[in-house]
Structure formats: C-alpha cells, structure tokens
N, C-alpha and C positions, 0 to 999 in steps of 0.2 A: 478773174475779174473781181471777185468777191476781197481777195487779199489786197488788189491795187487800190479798190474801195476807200479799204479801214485803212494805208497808206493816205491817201488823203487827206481824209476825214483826219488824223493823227497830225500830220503836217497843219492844218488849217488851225486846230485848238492850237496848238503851240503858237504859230505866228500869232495870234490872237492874244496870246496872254504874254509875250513878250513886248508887242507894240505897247500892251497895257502899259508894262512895266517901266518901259523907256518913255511914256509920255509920263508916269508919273515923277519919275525921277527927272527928270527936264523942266515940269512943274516946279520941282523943290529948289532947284538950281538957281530960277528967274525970280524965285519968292523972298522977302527980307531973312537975312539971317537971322539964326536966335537959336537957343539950345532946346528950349523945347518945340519948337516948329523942326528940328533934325531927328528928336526921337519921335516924333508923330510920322512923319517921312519913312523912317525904319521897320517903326511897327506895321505901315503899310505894306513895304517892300517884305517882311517876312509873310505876311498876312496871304498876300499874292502867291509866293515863293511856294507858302502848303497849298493853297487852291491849285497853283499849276503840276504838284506830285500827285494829287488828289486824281486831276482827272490823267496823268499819263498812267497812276495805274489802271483807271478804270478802261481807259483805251489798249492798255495789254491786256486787261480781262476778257474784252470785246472782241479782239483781235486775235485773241485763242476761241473765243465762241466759233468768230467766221471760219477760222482755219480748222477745227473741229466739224463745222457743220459742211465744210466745203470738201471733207475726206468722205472715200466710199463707206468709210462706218457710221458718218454723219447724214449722209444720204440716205440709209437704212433706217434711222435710228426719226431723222424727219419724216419718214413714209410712216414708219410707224405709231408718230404720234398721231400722224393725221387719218389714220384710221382708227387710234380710242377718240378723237375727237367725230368719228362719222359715228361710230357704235353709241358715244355718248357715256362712255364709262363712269361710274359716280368716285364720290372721294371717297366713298368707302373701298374700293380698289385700288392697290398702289400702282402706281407706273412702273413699267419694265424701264422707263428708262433713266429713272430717277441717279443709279451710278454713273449715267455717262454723263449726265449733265455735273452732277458732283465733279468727273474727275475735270470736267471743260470749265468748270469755276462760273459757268450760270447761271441765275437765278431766274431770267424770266421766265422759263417753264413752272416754274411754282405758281404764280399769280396764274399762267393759262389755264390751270388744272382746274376743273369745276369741284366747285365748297371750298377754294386754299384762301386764305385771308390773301387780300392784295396789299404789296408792300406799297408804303412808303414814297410816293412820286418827288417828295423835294430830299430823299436821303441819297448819300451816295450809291451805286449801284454796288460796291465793295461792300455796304453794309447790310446791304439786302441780300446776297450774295449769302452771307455771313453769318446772317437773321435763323436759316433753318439745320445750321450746321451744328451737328452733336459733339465737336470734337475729333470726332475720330475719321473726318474725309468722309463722313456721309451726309448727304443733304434729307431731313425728311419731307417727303410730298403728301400731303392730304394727311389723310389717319389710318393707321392698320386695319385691316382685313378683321373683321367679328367674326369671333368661332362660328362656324355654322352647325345648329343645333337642332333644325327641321330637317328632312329631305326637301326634294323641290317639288314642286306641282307638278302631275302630271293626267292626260285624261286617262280616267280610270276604265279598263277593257277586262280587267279580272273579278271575277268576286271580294277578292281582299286588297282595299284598299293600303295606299304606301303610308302615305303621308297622315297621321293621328289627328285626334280632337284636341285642340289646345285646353289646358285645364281650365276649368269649371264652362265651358262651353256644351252647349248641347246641340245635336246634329239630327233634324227630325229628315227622315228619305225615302219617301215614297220614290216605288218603281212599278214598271208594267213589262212584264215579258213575254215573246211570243216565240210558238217553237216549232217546227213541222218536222216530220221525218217520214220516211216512204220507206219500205222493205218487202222485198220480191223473196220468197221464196218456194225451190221444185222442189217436189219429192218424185221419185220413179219406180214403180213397185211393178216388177214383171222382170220378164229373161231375156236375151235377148238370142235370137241364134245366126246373124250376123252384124259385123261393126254395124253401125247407127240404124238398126233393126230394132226394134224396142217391140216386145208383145206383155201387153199387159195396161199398165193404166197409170197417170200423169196428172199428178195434183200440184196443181197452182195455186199460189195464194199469195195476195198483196194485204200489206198490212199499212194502212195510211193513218196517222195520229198525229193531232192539231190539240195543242198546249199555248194556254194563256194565264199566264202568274201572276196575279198582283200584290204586293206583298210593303209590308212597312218596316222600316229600320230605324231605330234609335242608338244613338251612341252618345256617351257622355263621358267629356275629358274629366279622367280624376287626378291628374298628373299634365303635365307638360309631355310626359314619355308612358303614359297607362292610360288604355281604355275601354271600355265595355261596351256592346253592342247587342242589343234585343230584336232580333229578323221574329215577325208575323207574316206567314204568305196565306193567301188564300187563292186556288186550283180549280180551274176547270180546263176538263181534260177531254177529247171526242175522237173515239175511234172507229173508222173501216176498216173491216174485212172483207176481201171479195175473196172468194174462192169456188170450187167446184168438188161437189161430196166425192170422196173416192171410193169407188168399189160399185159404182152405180154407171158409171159410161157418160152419163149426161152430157148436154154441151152447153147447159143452163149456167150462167154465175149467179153467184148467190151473194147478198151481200148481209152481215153483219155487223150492224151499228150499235155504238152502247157511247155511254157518255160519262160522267163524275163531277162530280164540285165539292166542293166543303174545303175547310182549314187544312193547312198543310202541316209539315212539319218545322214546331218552333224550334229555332237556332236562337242558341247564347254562345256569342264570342268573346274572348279578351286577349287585349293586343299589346307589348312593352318592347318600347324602341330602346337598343341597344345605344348605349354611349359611340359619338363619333369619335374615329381617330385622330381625323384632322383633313387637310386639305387631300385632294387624290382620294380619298378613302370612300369606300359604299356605308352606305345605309343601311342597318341591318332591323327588322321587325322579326320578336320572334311572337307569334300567336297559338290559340287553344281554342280549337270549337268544335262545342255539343250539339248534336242533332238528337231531338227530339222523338218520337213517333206518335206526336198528336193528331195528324192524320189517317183517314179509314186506309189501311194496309190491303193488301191480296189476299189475308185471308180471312178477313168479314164481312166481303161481300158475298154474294152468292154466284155460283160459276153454274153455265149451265150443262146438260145431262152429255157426259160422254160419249156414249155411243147413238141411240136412237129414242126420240123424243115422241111425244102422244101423236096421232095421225102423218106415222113413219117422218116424221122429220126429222131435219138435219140435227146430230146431237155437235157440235162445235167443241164443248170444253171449253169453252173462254167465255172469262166472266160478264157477268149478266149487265156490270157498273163499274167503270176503271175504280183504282184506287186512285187517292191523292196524296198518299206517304209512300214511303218507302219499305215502313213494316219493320225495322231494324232502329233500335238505337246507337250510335255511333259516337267516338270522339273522334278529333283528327288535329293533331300537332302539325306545325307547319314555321315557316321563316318565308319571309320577304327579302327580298334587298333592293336597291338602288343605286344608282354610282350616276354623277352626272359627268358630261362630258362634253363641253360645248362645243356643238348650240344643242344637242339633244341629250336624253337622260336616258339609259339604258334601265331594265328592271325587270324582274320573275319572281319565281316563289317554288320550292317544295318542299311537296305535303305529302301523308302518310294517314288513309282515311282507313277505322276500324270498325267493324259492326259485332255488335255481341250477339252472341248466340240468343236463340229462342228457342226454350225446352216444350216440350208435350202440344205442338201446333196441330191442328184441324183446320180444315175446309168443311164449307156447307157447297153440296153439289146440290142438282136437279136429277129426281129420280126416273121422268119421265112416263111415270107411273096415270091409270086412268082415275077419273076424280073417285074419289072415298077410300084413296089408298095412299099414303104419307108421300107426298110431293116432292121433299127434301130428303138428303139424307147426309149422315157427318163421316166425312174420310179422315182418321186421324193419319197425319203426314209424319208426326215424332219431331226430330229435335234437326234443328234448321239454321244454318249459317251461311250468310250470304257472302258472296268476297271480300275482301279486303281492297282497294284502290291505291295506289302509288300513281301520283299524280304531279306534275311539275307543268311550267310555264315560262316562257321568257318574250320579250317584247323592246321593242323603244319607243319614247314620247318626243314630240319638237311644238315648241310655243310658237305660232307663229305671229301673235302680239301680245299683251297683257292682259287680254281678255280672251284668248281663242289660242286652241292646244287641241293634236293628234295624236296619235298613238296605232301601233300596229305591233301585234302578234300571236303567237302560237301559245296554246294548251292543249296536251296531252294527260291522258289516264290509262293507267293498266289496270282493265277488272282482273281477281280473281274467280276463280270456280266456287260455286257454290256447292255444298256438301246438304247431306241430308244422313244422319244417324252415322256422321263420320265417315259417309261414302260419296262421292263426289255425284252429284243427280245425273240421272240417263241425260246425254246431248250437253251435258254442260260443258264449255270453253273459254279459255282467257278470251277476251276482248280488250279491243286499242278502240281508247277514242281519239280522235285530233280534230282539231278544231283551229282553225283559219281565224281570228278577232282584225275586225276593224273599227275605230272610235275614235270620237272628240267631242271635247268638253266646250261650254262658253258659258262666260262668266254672266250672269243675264244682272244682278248686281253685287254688291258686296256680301249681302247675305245670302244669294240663291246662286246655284248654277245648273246647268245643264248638261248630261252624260248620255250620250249614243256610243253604243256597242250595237257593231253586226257581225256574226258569226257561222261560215260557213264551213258545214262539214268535211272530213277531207279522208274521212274512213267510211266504209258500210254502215258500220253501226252505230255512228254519230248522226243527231241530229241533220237534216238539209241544210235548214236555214236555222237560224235564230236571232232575235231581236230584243235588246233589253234598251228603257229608257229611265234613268233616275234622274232626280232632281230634290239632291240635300239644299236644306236649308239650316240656316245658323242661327241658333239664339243665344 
C-alpha cells in the first residue's frame, strides 16, 4: 500500500509540472514575436526543466524512505525509534539507528531527535538530507556520547560510599543507628549414663544487647577523583543477661544489666577513583581507613568478681559498663566498583580489616572482698590481638525516578581467632557475619537527601536487626 502511495504521489507532481510546462509554452506561442520575449520563454522552460529534476529526485529519496520503512528491518528499526521516543532519550545519546536512516538517504529523523537543529522547511529535502552528511555515507544525529567520568547514583546500603565528593564541595552527614542482637547459649556440666539422661547441672544464658549510634561524617572533594572523610560516632550501648548461677541447682533467673555511652571510635578515610575505561566498563574506588581507639575499650572498665561476690552472690565476670570501642587500632584497605547496566547498577567492595596488636594489657576485676579490704584487683592479661576480618559485599541499585533509588544486598565478614601471648584464647573461633541490606534513598532537595538501610541478620552471630538513617547535605 505504502509503495502504491509514493506511485501516486510521483505520478501527480509530474503531471503537474508538465501541464505547467505546456501552458507556458502555449503562452509564448499566442504572444507577439520578438527575440527577447523567446529567450525570456527559455529561461523559463529551463528554470521549470531543474525544478521538475529537483523534485523527481526528492520523490526517489522518498520512495526508498517508504520501501525502506515498509521492509521487515524497517519495521524493527520504526519500533525502535518509538520506544527512544517513549524513554525520552536525550541528544546526548546517539541513536542506534542513525546508519539505517544514512543508508535509506533520510533525513527526517534528524529533526525528530530531541536537541537536533531542525532543518530548513523551504530547502530541498536532498539538501537536508545532505546537511548532516560527513562525507563518508554517515549521517551525524545529535552529538556524541561525554566520557563518563562519575559512577552513577545509587542508594547507598554499605558503609563506603560509590560515588565521590565533587571537588572543592563539602558533604556535612549526620546518621543514627540502631542495632539489636539476641544470643542463646547452654552449657552442660554432668555425665550422663544413658542417651538424653543428663545427671548433673544446665546453664542457660541469654544474652540481649540494644545499640544506638549517632555519629557525624564530613567528607571534602579535594579532586574531582580524591576524598577525605572525618566519621565521629557517639555510643550507647545496654545490655541483658539472664541466666541461672551454675553449681547451685536454683530455678531462679537472674538477670544482669549494665549499659555504656561515650565517644566512639574516630575513623579517618580517603578514597581515589580510578580513571574509566570507557563505555561497558565498571567503576573502580580504591580506599584507606583508619580506626581509631578513642573510645573506653574492654579493658577500662571495671568487670565484675569471678567467682563469688560479698553476701555469696552471683560473681558473673562480665563487665560492670559495656565498652563503646573496640580496644584495637586498625587500618583497612579496601576497592569499590560499580558497573551500570540498564536500568539498574550493579556494585560491592572488598576489604581486608587489620588490628594491631596491644602489648602488656590488664584488666581491673572486683575482688569481692568484705569492706576494709581492696575491692579491686589488676589481672594482667599480657599481649593481645584480636582477628583480622576479610570482609566483602555485593548488591544492585534501580532509580526508580529522578529523585527516588533502591538498592538491595548482601555483606559478609570473616572474624579471625583472637590470640593472647601468641596462643589462640580458650573458646576462641572464626566467626561468619552476613548480613541481608535493604535500602533507598530520596532526593528531598538538591542539596539534601535521604538514606534508609535495613539489615537483617542471616548468621548467629550477626546482629538481628539493624537500622541506619543518613542524611548528607551539600555545601
């Protein structure tokens, strides 16, 4: 139908500019003779002669458009525009299909493209056609593709951000964190003298700890691709103990409450984005962060009396006031990536976290002793290293407008064994953390936005739940 069309349409110009031609010529016939009224006559009839080459070629241009668009590659190639026109694609992305219209000799797709200058409505369509041609059979549409020299946005669910501070920009970010974890454990101390016969005595103890972090972060672009980061947390920490004294039969629980706050431990990070390769290619951030131990560690607080306390009470052993650090200085090298992938952006990171040793440590216990006799007393414990951590993560993000982004994924850590004078401590074990993230960001304006992380545990020894809220601002 399409071909019978531009048959028409083809047929109709010509009779049209033929009738021209013969009434002008018939005009000159019936007019007085004279030599310059025949060359005035001529120059019309030439004048005509290029107008009617003029448009039979633009009707063969046309007539390969139709035959073009009316093939199954042209049907393909039609869907496809009309879905960059639903996405909305900008001129900063070129069309896929800018060669086929090249090889079909088209030019209206150029004008349809959003940001292409529109040609020309009283030139020939040949010369619009012609307008974006380099010479060599390609037509250019819009403007090339900008290096891409950021990652892309995405909501942030790990601790180290993907995406950097643009230089000389500063990034002020308060957060609040919340963290609960539960832990059951039996001991069984007796014989048994058949299967599930137990003679002897069954110590229970739950251990329930509720953490809330509030803490400030500064980062400041010194680079376009370099940035530094100043983390302050401040800790409070509250723990239960329920248990039952062993060795005594009771069927009393007992519970054990103690609590902590103060400053935690300051982090200093810095973070440098690797040069892109190019299109298809990930993101790579390689970073450096220092942990501090400005917070009270486990061991200066005071723990209370081991075995048996003044008016035969329960002696526990655990300390009298959580710590809010860690007790360990640390560094921990690490890499980011990203790689986007429409519509969503993949991304992870690992890390390799180290604690340095701590020579000649003591503890302050409770001696349990009656009053006028030294309440305290100092256990030295000797030289102390806590594990090492290997730690990795991976996730995806999907925008789902220009102000509103999710993300979801997985974080894993492998504690190591902690030693004590180069001998691994009684009970010590690797530990797995993992940990379930789910999050999204919203943009609440240009300079502020909003980060929800929730994080649920997926090992024993992970947190239950956990809850982090930031909200960087930009100046």
């Amino acid at each position: 139908m399409e071909r019978k069309a531009g048959e028409i349409v083809v047929r109709t110009l010509l009779a049209s500019a033929l009738s021209l031609a013969l009434a002008g010529v018939a005009h000159a016939q019936s007019a007085p003779s004279g030599a310059d009224r025949i060359e005035q006559l001529e120059a019309k009839v030439q004048a005509q002669d290029r107008q009617i080459e003029s448009l039979r070629r633009m009707l063969v241009e046309q007539q390969r458009s139709i035959e073009a668009l009316g093939s199954p590659a042209g049907e393909m190639q039609a869907r496809q525009l009309d879905a960059l026109r639903a996405r909305g694609e900008s001129a900063d992305q070129p069309s896929p299909l800018a060669p086929a219209f090249a090889a079909a000799g088209a030019a209206a797709p150029v004008a349809a493209m959003p940001g292409a200058a529109a040609p020309d409505a009283t030139a020939p369509i040949a010369t619009q056609a012609q307008a974006g041609n380099s010479g060599d059979g390609r037509v250019q549409v819009g403007r090339p593709p900008e290096e891409l020299s950021r990652p892309p946005e995405i909501a942030q669910i790990f601790d180290q951000p993907g995406v950097l501070t643009p230089r000389g920009k500063f990034i002020l970010e308060p957060s609040l964190q919340f963290g609960y974890s539960s832990n059951d454990r039996v001991a069984l101390v007796g014989y048994t003298i058949i299967p599930a016969i137990l003679i002897g005595l069954i110590d229970v103890r739950q251990v329930k700890t509720t953490s809330v972090t509030a803490a400030l972060a500064g980062r400041y672009g010194v680079s376009n691709r370099f940035e530094l980061e100043l983390k302050v947390p401040y800790t409070y920490v509250n723990g239960d103990t329920v248990s039952r004294e062993i060795f005594t039969g009771t069927a009393q629980d007992s519970v054990f409450n103690t609590d902590g706050r103060g400053i935690g431990d300051v982090e200093f990070t810095g973070r440098y984005q690797l040069s892109n390769a190019g299109p298809d290619r990930p993101f790579y951030v390689l970073w450096l962060r220092y942990k501090s131990r400005t917070g009270r560690d486990l061991f200066e607080v005071t723990t209370d009396c081991v075995t048996r306390c003044v008016a035969n009470a329960t002696g526990t052993g655990l300390p009298l006031e959580l710590p809010t650090g860690s007790g360990f200085e640390a560094i921990q090298p690490g890499v980011t990536w990203l790689y986007a992938s429409d519509p969503v952006v993949f991304f992870g990171s690992f890390s390799y976290l180290h604690n340095f040793k701590r020579s000649n440590v003591s503890r302050t216990v409770l001696t349990g002793a009656p009053e006028g006799f030294p309440q305290t007393t100092t256990e030295f414990i000797g030289d102390v290293e806590a594990g090492d951590i290997i730690g990795f993560n991976v996730g995806m993000g999907l925008a789902l407008n220009e102000k509103a982004a999710i993300s979801i994924g997985y974080d894993q850590s492998l504690v190591g064994k902690t030693k004590q004078n180069g001998e691994d401590t009684p009970g010590a074990v690797r530990v797995i953390l993992g940990t379930l993230v789910l999050g999204g960001s919203y943009r609440l304006s240009d300079r502020t936005s909003l980060n929800v992380a929730l994080g649920v545990g997926v090992t024993r020894d992970t947190p239950d739940v956990s809850l982090n809220v930031r909200v960087p601002i930009t100046f």
